[in-house]
C-alpha positions as CSV (number, residue, x, y, z in Angstrom):
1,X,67.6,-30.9,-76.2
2,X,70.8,-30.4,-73.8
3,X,71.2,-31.9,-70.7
4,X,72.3,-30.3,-67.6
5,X,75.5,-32.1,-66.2
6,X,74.4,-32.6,-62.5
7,X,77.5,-35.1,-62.4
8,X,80.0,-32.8,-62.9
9,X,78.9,-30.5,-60.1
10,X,81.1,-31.3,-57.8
11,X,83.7,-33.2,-59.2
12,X,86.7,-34.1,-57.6
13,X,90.0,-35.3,-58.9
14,X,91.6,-38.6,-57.3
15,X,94.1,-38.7,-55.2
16,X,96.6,-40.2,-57.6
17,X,95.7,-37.6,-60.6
18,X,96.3,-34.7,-58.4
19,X,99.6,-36.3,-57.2
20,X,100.5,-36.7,-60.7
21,X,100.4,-32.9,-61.0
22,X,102.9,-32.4,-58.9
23,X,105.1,-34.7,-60.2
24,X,104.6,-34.4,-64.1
25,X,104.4,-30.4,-64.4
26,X,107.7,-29.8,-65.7
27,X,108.2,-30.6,-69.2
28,X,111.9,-32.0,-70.8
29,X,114.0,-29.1,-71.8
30,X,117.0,-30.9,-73.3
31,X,117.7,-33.4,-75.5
32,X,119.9,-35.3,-77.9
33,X,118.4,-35.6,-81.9
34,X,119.6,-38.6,-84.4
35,X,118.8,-36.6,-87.5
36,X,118.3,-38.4,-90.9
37,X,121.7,-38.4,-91.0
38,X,123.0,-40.1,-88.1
39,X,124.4,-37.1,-86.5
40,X,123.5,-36.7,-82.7
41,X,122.7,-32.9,-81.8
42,X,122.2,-31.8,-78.1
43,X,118.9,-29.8,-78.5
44,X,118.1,-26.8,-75.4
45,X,115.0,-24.8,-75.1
46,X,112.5,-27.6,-76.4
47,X,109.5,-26.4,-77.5
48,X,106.6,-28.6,-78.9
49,X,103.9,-28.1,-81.3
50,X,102.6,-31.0,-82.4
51,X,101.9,-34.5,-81.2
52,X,101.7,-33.0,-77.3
53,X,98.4,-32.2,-75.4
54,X,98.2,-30.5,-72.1
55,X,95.9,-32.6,-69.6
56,X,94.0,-29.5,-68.9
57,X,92.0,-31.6,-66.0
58,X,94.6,-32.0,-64.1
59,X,95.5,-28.1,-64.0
60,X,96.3,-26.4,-60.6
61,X,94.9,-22.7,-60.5
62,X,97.6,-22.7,-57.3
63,X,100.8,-23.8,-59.4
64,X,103.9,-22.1,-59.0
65,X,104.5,-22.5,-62.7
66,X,102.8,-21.6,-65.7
67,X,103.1,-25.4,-66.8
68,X,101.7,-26.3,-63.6
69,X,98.7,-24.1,-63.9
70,X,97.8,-25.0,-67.6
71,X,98.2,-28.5,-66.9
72,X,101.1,-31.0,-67.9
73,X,102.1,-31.8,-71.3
74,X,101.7,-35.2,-72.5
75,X,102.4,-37.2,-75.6
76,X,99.5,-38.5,-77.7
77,X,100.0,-42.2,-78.6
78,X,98.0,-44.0,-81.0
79,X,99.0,-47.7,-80.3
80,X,99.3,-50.7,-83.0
81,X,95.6,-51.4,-81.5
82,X,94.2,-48.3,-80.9
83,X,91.4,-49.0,-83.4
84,X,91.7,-47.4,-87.0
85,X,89.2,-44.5,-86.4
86,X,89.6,-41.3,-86.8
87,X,88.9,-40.6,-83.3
88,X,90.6,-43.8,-82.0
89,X,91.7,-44.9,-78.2
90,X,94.8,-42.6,-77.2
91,X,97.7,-43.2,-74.5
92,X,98.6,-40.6,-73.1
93,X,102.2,-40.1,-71.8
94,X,103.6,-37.8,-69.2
95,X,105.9,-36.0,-70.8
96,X,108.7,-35.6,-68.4
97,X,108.8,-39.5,-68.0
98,X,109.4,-40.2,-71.9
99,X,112.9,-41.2,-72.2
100,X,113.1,-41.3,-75.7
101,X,111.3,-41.9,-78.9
102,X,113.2,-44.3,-81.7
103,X,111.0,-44.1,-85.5
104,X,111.7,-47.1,-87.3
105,X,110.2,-45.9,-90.7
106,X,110.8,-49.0,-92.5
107,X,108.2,-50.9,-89.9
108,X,105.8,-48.0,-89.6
109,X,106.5,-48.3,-85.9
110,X,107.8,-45.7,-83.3
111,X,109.2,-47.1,-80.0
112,X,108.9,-45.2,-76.8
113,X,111.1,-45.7,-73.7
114,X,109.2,-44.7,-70.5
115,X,110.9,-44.0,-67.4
116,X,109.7,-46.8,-64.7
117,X,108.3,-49.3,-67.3
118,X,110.5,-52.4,-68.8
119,X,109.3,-52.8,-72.1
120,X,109.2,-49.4,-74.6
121,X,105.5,-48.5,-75.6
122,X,105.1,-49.3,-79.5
123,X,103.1,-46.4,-81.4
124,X,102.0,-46.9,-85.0
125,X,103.3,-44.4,-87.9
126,X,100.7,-46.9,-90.6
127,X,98.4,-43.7,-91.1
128,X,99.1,-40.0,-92.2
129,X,99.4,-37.5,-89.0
130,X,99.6,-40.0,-86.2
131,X,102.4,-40.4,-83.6
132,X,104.0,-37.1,-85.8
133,X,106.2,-35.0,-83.1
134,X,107.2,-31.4,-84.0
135,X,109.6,-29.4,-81.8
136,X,112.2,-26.8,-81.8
137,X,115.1,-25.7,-79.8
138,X,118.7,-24.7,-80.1
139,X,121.8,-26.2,-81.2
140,X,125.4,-24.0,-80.8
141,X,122.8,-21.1,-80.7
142,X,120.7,-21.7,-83.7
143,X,117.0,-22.4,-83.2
144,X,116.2,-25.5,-85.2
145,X,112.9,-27.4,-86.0
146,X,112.7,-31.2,-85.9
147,X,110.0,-33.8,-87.4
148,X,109.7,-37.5,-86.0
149,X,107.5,-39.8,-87.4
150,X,106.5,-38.1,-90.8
151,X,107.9,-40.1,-94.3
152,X,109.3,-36.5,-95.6
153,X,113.1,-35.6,-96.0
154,X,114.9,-34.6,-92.9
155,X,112.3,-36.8,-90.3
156,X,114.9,-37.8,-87.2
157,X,115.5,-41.4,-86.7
158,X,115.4,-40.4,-82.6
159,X,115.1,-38.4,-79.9
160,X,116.2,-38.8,-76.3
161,X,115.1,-36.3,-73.4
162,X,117.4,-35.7,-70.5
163,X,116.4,-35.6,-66.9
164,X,113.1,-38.2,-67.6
165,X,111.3,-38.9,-64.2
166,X,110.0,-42.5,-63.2
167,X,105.7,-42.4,-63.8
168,X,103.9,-42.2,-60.7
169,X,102.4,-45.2,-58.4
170,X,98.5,-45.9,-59.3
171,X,96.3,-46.5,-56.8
172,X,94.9,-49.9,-56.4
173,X,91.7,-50.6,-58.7
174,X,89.4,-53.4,-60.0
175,X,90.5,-53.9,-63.4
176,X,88.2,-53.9,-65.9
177,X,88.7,-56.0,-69.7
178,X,87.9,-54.2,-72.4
179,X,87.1,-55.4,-75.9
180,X,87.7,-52.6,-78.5
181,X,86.8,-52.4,-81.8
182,X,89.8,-53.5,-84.2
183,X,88.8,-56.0,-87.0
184,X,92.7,-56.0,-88.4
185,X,93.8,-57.3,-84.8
186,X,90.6,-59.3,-84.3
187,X,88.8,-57.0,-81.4
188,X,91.5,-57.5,-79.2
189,X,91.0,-57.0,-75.3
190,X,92.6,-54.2,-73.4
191,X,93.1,-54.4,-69.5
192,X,92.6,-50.4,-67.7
193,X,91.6,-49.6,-64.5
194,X,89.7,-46.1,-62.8
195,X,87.3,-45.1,-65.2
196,X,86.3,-41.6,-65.3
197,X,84.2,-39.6,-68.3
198,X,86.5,-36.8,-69.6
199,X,83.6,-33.8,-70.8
200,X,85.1,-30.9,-73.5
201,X,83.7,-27.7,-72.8
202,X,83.4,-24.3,-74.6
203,X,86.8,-22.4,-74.4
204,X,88.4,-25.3,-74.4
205,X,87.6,-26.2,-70.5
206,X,88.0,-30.4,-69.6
207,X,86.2,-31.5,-66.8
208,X,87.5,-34.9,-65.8
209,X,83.7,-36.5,-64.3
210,X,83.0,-39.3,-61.9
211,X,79.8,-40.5,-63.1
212,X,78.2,-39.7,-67.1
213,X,74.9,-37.8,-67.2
214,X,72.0,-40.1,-68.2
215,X,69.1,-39.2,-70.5
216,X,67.5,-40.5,-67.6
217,X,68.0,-41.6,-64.1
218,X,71.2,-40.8,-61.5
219,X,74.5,-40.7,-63.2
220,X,76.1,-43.6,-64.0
221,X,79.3,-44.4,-62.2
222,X,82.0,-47.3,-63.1
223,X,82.7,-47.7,-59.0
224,X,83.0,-51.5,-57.8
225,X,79.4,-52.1,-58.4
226,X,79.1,-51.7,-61.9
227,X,79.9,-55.3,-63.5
228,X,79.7,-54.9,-67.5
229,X,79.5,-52.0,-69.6
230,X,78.3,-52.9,-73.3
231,X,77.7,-50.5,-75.7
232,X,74.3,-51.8,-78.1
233,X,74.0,-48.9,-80.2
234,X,76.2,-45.7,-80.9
235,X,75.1,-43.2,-83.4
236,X,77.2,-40.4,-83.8
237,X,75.2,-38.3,-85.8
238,X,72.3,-38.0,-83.1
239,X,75.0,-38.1,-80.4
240,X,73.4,-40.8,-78.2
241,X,75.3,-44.4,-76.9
242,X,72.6,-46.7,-75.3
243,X,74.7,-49.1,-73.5
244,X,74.0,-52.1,-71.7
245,X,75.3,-51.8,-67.7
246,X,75.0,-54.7,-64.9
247,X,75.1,-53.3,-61.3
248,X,74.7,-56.2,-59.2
249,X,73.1,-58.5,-60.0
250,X,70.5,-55.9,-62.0
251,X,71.0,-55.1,-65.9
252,X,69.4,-52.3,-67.7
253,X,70.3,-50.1,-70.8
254,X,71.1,-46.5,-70.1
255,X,71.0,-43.8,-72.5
256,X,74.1,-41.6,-72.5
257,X,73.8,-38.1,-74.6
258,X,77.4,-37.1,-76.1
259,X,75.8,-33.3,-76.2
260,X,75.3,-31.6,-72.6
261,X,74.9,-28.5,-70.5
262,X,76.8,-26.8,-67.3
263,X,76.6,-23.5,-66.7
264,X,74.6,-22.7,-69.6
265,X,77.8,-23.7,-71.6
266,X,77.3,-26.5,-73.8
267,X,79.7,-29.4,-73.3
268,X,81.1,-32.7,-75.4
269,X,81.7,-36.3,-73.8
270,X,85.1,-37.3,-75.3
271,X,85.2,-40.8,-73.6
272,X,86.2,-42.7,-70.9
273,X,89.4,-41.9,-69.5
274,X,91.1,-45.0,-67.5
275,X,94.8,-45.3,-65.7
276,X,97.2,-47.5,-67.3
277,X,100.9,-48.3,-66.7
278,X,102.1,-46.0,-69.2
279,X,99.8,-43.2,-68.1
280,X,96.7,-42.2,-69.1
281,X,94.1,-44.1,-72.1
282,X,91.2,-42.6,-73.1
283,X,88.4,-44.5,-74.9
284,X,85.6,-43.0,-77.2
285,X,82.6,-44.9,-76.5
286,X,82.1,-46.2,-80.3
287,X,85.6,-47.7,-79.9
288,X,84.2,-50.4,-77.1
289,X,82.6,-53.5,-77.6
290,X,82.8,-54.3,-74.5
291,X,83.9,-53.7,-71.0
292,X,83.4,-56.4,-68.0
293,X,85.4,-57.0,-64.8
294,X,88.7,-58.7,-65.1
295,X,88.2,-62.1,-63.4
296,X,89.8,-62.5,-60.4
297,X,92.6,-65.3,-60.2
């Protein structure tokens, strides 16, 4: 049976995401291309089909701009660890803040520059279909279509966007370690901050949730209080997570449905969405073996 979302009524965005509309609603609209050939075209009118997602949560209805009411784009990144499910953790990237993108096809890695960080983000190109980019635009008044990060004749070597902005400031939060599930790299830990619970509803409407509908109980919130958060048992055919949580100095296992309700329209949990330094990283539930509070030092 479906659950009515009493968490989501209500919901409000933080301060930082709302700021970050502001600031990342415009996406690049020129850029230079290293085809496979090593020539560098200067690329206007970019459009983008594939490897780009709008964060539809952080939509204004009051925009100015169409962008700005739809929501910003941002690239998908699938990370050397981002587990090797289907459904694996994603980074996503404001758009307007990716410098470039370099594809280094012999590695199977893609290297992304982000304006305001030091060190490029590193994206994995080991399976089929992930970290692919697809776009168009016009060169000397002739719409092209570019590929990076596909093993096919023609795929550019890189891409660099003009006018890329620095990411904006995150506000302060307790930091939590997070142990994902990644036997190739050992289950290595993770370090995010701000957890929210990103819900998919019909029509394609995201609601970006402080606190996860329970099967029973309150909602459960990842504020300052909550100490671990441990998955026990995921099954993903009856669409359940129990999941072991201390508040306090109180543990107790919570059962959290996948399926729920609002407004008579039925909804998805996607996973825990967290703020990173490179933007955004959402977590599916079955990709966490753990989550506790970073130590302090």
């Amino acid at each position: 049976m479906q659950l009515r979302v009493w968490a989501i009524v209500g919901m409000l965005l933080t301060t930082s995401l709302v700021a970050t509309v502001s600031q990342a609603a415009d996406s690049p609209a020129e850029a230079t291309v290293t085809d496979a050939e090593k020539n560098e075209l200067k690329v206007s009118g970019l459009k983008f089909t594939t490897g780009v997602r709008r964060l539809t949560w952080l939509a204004d209805p009051n925009g100015t701009t169409e962008e700005a009411k739809k929501g910003p784009l941002a690239l998908e990144v699938r990370e050397p660890h981002s587990t090797t499910y289907t459904k694996g953790i994603v980074t996503f990237v404001p758009l307007n803040s990716v410098e470039s993108i370099k594809y280094d096809y012999d590695k199977r890695l893609a290297s992304i520059a982000i304006k305001g960080l030091k060190e490029p983000l590193p994206a994995t190109l080991q399976f089929k279909g992930l970290n692919v980019l697809n776009f168009s635009g016009t060169v000397v008044g002739e719409t092209l279509t570019f590929s990076g990060g596909t093993f096919t004749k023609g795929s550019i070597k890189s891409v660099a966007f003009a006018g890329a902005k620095a990411l904006p400031e995150r506000k302060a939060g307790m930091p939590w370690q997070i142990q994902i599930d990644q036997r190739d790299a050992k289950d290595p830990t993770l370090t995010a901050s701000n957890f929210k619970f990103l819900y998919l509803f019909q029509g394609g409407v995201e609601v970006l949730a402080d606190g996860a509908t329970l099967r029973k109980g309150e909602p459960l919130k990842l504020d300052d209080s909550v100490k671990t958060f441990i998955p026990v048992a995921v099954d993903l055919n009856m669409n359940t997570a129990a999941v072991e949580v201390q508040i306090g100095d109180m543990e107790k296992v919570v059962v959290i449905p996948s399926n729920i309700e609002k407004d008579g329209k039925p909804g998805l949990l996607i996973g825990l969405l967290s703020e990173v330094e490179a933007g955004w990283k959402m977590f599916p539930i079955h990709t966490i073996k753990t989550m506790k509070r970073q130590k302090k030092d």
